[in-house]
C-alpha positions as CSV (number, residue, x, y, z in Angstrom):
1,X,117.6,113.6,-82.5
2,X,115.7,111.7,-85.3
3,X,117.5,109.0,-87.6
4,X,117.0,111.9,-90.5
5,X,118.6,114.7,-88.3
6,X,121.8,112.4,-87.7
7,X,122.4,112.2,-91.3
8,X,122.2,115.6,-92.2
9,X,124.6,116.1,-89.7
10,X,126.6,113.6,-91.2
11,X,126.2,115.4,-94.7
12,X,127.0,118.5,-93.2
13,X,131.1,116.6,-92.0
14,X,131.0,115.2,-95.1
15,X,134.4,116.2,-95.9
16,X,137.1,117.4,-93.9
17,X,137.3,120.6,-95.3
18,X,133.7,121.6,-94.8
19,X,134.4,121.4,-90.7
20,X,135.2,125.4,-89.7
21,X,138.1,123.8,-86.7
22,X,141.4,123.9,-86.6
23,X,141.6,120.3,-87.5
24,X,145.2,120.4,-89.2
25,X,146.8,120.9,-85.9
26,X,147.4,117.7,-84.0
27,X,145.2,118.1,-81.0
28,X,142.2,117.9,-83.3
29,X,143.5,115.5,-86.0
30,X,144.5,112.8,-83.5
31,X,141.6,113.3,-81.5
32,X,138.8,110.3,-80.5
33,X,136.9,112.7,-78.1
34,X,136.5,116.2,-80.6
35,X,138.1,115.7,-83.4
36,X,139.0,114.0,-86.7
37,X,139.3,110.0,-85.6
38,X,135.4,110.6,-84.1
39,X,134.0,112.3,-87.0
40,X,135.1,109.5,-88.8
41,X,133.5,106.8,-86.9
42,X,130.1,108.5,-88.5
43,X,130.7,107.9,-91.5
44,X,132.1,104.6,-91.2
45,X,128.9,103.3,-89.0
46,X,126.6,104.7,-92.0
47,X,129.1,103.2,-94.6
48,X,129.1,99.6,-93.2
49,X,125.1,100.5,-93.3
50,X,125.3,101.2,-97.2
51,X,123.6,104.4,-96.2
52,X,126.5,106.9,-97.7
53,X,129.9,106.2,-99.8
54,X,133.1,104.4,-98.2
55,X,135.1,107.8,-100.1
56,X,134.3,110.0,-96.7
57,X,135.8,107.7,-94.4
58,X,138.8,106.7,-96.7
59,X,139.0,110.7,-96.6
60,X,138.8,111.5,-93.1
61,X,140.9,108.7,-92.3
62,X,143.4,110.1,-95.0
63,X,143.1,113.3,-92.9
64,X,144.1,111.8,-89.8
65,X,147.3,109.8,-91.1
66,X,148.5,112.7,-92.6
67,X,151.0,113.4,-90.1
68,X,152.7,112.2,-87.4
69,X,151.1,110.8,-84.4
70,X,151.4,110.9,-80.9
71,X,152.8,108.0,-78.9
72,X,153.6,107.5,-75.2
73,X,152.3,108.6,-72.2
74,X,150.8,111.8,-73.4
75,X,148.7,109.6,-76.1
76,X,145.7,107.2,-75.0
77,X,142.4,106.1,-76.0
78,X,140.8,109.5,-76.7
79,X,144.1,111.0,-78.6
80,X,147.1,110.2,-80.8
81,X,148.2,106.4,-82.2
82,X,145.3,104.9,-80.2
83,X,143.1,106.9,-81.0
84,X,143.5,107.1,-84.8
85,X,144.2,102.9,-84.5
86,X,140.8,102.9,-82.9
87,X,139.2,105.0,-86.2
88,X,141.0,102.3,-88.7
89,X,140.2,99.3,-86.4
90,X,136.1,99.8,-86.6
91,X,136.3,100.4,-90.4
92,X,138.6,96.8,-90.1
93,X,135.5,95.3,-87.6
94,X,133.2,95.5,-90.9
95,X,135.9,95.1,-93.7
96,X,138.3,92.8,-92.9
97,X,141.0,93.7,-94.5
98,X,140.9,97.0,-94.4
99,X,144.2,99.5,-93.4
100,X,145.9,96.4,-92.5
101,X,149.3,98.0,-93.0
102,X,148.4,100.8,-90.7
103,X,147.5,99.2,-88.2
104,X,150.2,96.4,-88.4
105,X,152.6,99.5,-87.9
106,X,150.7,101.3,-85.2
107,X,149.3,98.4,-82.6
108,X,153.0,97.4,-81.9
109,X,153.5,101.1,-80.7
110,X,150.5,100.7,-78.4
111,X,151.3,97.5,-77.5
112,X,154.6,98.1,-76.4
113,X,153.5,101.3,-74.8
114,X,150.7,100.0,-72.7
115,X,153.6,97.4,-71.2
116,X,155.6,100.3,-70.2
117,X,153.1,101.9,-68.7
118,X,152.1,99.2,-66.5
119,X,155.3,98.0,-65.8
120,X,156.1,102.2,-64.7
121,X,152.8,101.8,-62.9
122,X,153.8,98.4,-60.9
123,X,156.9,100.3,-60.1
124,X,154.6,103.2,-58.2
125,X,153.1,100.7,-56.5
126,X,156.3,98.8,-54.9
127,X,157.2,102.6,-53.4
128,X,153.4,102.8,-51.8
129,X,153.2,106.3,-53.6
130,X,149.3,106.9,-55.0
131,X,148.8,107.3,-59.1
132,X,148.0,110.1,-61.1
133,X,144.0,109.5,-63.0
134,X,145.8,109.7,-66.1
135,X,147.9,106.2,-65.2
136,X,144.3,104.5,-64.8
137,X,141.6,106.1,-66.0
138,X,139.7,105.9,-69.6
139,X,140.9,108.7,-71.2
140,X,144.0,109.0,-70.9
141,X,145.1,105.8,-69.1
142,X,145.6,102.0,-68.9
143,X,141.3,101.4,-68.9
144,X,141.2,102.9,-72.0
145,X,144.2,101.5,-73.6
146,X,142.7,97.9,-72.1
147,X,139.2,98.4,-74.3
148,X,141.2,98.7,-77.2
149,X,143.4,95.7,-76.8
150,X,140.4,93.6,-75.7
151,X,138.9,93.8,-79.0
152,X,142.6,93.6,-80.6
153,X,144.3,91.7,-79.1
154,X,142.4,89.6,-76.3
155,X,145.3,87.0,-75.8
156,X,148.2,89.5,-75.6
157,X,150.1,89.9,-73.1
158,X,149.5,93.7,-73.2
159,X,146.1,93.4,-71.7
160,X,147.2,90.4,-69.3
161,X,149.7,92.4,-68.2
162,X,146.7,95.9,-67.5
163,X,144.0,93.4,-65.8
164,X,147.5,91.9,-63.6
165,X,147.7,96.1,-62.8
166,X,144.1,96.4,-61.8
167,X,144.6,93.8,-59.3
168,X,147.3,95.8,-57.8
169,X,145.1,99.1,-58.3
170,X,142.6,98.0,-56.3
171,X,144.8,97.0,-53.1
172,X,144.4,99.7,-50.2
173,X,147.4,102.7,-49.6
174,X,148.3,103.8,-46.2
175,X,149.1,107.7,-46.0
176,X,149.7,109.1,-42.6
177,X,148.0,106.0,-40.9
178,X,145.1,106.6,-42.7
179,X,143.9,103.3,-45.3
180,X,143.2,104.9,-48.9
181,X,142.0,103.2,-52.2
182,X,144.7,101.8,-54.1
183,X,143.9,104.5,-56.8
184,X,143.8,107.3,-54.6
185,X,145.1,110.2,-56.3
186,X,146.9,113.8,-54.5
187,X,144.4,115.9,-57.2
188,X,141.8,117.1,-57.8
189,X,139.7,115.8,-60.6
190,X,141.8,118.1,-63.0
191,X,144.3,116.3,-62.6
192,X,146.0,119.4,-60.9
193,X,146.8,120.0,-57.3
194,X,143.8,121.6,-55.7
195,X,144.0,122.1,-52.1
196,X,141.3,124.2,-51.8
197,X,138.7,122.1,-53.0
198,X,140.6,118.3,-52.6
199,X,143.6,119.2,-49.5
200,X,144.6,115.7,-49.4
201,X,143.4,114.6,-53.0
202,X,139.9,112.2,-53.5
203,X,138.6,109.1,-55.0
204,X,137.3,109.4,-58.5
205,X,134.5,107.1,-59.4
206,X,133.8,108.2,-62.6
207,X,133.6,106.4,-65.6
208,X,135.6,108.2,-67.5
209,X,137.9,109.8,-65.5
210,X,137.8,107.3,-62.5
211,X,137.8,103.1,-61.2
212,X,134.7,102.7,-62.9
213,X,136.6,102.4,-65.9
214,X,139.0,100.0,-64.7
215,X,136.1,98.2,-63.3
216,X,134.2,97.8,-66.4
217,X,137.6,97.0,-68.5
218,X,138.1,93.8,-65.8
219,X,134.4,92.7,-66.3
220,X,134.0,92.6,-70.1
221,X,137.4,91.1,-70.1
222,X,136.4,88.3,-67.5
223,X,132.7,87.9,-69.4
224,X,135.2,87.1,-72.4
225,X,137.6,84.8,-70.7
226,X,140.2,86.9,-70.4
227,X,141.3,86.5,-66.7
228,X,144.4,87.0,-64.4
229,X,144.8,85.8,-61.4
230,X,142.9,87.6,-58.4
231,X,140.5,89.8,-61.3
232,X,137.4,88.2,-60.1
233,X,138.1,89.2,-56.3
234,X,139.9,92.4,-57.2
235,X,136.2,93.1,-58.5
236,X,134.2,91.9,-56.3
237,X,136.2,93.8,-53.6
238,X,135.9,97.1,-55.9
239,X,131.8,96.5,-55.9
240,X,131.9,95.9,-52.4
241,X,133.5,99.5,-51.6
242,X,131.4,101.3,-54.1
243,X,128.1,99.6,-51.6
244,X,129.6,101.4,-49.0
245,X,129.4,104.7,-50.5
246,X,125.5,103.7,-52.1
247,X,123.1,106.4,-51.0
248,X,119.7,104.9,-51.1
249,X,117.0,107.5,-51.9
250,X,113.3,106.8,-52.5
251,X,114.1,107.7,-56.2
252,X,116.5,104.7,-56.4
253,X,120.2,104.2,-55.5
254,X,122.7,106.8,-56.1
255,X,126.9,107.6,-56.0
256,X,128.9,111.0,-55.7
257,X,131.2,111.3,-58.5
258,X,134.3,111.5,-55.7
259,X,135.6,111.2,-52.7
260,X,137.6,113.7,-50.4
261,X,139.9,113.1,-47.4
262,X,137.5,114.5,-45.5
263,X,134.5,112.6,-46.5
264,X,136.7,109.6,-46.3
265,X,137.4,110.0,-42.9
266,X,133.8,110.5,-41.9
267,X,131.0,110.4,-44.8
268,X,129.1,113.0,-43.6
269,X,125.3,112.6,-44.5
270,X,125.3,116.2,-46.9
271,X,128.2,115.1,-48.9
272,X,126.9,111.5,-49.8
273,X,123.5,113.1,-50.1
274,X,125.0,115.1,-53.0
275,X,125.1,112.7,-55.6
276,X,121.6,112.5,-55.4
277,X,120.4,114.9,-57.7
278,X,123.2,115.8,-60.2
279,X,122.8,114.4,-63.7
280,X,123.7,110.8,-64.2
281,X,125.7,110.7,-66.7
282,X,128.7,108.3,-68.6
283,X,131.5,110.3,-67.7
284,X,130.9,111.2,-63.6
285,X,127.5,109.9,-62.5
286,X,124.7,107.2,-61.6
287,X,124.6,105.8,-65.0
288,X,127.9,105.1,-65.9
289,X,128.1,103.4,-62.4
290,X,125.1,101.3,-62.5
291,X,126.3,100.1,-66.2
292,X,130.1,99.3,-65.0
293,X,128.6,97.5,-61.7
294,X,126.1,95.3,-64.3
295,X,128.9,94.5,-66.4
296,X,131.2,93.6,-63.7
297,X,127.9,91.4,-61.6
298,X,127.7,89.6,-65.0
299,X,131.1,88.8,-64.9
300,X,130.8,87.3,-61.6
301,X,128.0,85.9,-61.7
302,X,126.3,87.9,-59.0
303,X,122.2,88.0,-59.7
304,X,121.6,90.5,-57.3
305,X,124.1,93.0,-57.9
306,X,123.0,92.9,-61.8
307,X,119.7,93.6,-60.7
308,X,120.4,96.5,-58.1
309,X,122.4,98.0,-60.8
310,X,119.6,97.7,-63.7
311,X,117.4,98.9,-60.7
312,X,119.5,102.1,-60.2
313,X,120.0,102.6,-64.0
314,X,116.6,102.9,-65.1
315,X,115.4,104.7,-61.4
316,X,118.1,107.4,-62.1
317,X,116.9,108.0,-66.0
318,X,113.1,108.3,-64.8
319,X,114.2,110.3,-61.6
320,X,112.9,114.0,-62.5
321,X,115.5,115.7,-60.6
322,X,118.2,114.1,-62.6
323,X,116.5,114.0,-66.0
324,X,116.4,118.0,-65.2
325,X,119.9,118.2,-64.8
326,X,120.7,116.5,-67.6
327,X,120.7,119.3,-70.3
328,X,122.3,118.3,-73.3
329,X,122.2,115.8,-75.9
330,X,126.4,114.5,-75.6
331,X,127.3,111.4,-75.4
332,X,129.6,112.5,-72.8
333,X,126.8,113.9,-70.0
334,X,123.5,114.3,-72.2
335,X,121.0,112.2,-73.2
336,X,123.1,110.3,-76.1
337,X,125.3,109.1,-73.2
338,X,122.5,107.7,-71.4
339,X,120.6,106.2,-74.0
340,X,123.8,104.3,-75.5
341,X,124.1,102.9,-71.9
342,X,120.5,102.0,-71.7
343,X,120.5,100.3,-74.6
344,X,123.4,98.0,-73.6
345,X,123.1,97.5,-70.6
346,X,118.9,96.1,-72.1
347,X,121.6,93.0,-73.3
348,X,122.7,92.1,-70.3
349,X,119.4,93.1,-68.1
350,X,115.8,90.8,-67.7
351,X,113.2,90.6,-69.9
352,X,111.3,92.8,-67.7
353,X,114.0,95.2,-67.1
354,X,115.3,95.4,-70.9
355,X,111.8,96.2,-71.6
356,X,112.3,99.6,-69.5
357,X,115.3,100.0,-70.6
358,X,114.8,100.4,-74.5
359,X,112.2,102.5,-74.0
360,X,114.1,104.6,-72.1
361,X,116.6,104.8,-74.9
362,X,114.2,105.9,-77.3
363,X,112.6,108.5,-75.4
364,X,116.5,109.9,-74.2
365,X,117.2,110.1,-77.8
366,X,114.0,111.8,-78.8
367,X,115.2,114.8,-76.1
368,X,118.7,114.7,-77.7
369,X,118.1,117.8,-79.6
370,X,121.3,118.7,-81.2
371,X,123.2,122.1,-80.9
372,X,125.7,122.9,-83.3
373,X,128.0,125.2,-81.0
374,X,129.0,122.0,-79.3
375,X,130.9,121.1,-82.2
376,X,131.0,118.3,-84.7
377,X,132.9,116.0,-81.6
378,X,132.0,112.6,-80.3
379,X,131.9,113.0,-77.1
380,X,130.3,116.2,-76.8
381,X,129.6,117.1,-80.1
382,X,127.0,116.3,-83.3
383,X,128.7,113.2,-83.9
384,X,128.0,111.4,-80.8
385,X,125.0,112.4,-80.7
386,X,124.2,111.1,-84.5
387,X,126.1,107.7,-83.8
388,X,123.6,107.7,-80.9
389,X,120.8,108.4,-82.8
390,X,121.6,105.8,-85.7
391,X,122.0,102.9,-83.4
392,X,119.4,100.6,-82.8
393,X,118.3,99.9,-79.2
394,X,118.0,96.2,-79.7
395,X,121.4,95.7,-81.5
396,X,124.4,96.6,-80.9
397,X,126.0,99.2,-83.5
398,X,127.5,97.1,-86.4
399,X,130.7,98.7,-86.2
400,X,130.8,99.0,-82.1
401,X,132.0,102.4,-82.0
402,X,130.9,102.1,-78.5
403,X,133.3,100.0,-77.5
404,X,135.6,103.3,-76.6
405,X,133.1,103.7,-74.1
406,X,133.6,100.6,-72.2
407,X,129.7,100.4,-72.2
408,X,130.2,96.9,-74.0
């Protein structure tokens, strides 16, 4: 997607009404993944830019405040009062100032609600019982409600009291005298019991729906100064797992998206071989990996580790077999995704290696050709894949709508 295409996609959401989705109802109107909050992260990005008027984000965001919003445990990043706080909190980022009395009356709501959460989840814990990815995880969970709050709120005790939780998440669970990781779940990736596929539950790594989040929350919080007792150890002992499930291929290193009981047990050669050739992408992948283990070898200070994770980035976007399974242009698994993560993880990387890296941006977003069946969503629609398109690879975006990505 060109610069040009990404705003004719913005003119075509210009106003609410011109989107053919049902976005009155409240799973579209409160949504950050596919509905109204992400649209509007467009046009605030080309707003702050002066490239189109401040009236279409004023409007979407009127849109989204229309009604009431969802709180509690079935709200997170990527829906209800976070997710619309998120909206008004990037439009804030570039106009200070602005929806000040909205968000005064929504961030105590997700303040108090990501302390109940972890205070619900520390409970789990003391009873040795595994969590549920939607206690954890970026979407839905405590990793996603962390990224907010970091930018928000980085001396609250809210997030103190989610980086205390990681700790505890990443301390091993017995089951049947077998050692599991501390955020073992009993389901499948769904989220649903699946003993067919996962009889004993798995793993996740995935950035999105798995520790990677968690990992990356910990590590742009440390990089920041935000730290809890045990943080740095709790990562460095979550990196040090993820080595031991590392496939190293001649086409750069690689990691399956989960674990089983099975595999756990034994790590047969088939299984971690897997991984090797499915796309690489932010939500379940190589890339969303690589960019969580930079961020959290920054954090630590660990050379080596930042380097064998800029290795692995840039060797699983030239890899053909997984540039061929990548197939769309999403920010969730196409090549919007991987170019936003290229590009910030260039920040962090070498000269050298930032080099690669950009360039690998701008040819990932050159392939991003956009499809207008995949809806006008960020994650998996147009609008990711504009926001992609407008941001520079040597900057980060002026409003950091990326930041929901915990990406940077």
């Amino acid at each position: 997607m060109t610069p040009d295409e990404a705003l004719a996609v913005a003119d075509s959401l210009a106003e609410p009404t011109a989107v053919h989705l049902p976005i009155d109802q409240p799973v579209w109107r409160q949504s950050l993944a596919h509905g109204v909050p992400g649209i509007a992260l467009l046009h605030i990005e080309l707003a702050a830019a002066g490239i189109r008027p401040w009236s279409r984000v004023r409007n979407w965001l009127a849109h989204a405040v229309s009604a009431p919003l969802t709180s509690g445990t079935s709200s997170g990043l990527f829906y209800g009062a976070p997710a619309v706080a998120y909206a008004l909190a990037r439009t804030a980022a570039v106009r200070p100032g602005a929806y000040r009395s909205a968000l005064a009356a929504l961030e105590p709501l997700i303040a108090a609600d990501a302390q109940w959460r972890v205070a619900h989840a520390n409970r789990r814990i003391d009873t040795g019982r595994p969590p549920v990815l939607a206690e954890f995880d970026t979407l839905r969970g405590l990793a996603g409600i962390g990224a907010y709050l970091l930018r928000r709120d980085p001396g609250g005790e809210p997030l103190r009291d989610i980086l205390g939780y990681f700790v505890r998440l990443c301390r091993p669970l017995t089951d049947g005298g077998q050692l599991l990781p501390g955020w073992w779940t009993q389901t499948g990736p769904s989220g649903r019991p699946d003993d067919d596929e996962f009889p004993g539950g798995h793993a996740n790594l995935g950035l999105a729906h798995g520790i990677a989040g968690q990992l990356a929350l910990a590590g742009l919080a440390a990089t920041r100064g935000v730290k809890v007792p045990g943080q740095v150890e709790a990562i460095e002992a979550l990196c040090d797992w993820l080595d031991s499930w590392r496939l190293d291929t001649p086409a750069g290193a690689r990691w399956p998206y989960m674990i089983t009981r099975e595999e756990l047990a034994g790590r047969p050669a088939e299984v971690a071989n897997s991984g090797a050739t499915r796309r690489p992408s932010w939500c379940y992948g190589t890339a969303g990996l690589a960019r969580a283990q930079q961020i959290a070898a920054v954090a630590t200070g660990d050379i080596g580790r930042r380097r064998q994770a800029e290795a692995a980035l840039a060797s699983a976007l030239t890899d053909p077999g997984q540039r061929a399974a990548t197939t769309d242009a999403s920010l969730c698994h196409g090549h919007a995704g991987l170019a936003r993560i290229a590009a910030d993880a260039a920040a962090d990387a070498d000269p050298a290696q930032a080099r690669e890296l950009r360039d690998l941006a701008r040819e990932l977003l050159a392939a991003a050709d956009p499809d207008p069946s995949t809806g006008p969503g960020l994650l998996e629609g147009t609008a990711g894949t504009a926001l992609a398109a407008l941001a520079s690879t040597d900057e980060p975006p002026p409003t950091g709508w990326d930041v929901c990505l915990l990406i940077v």
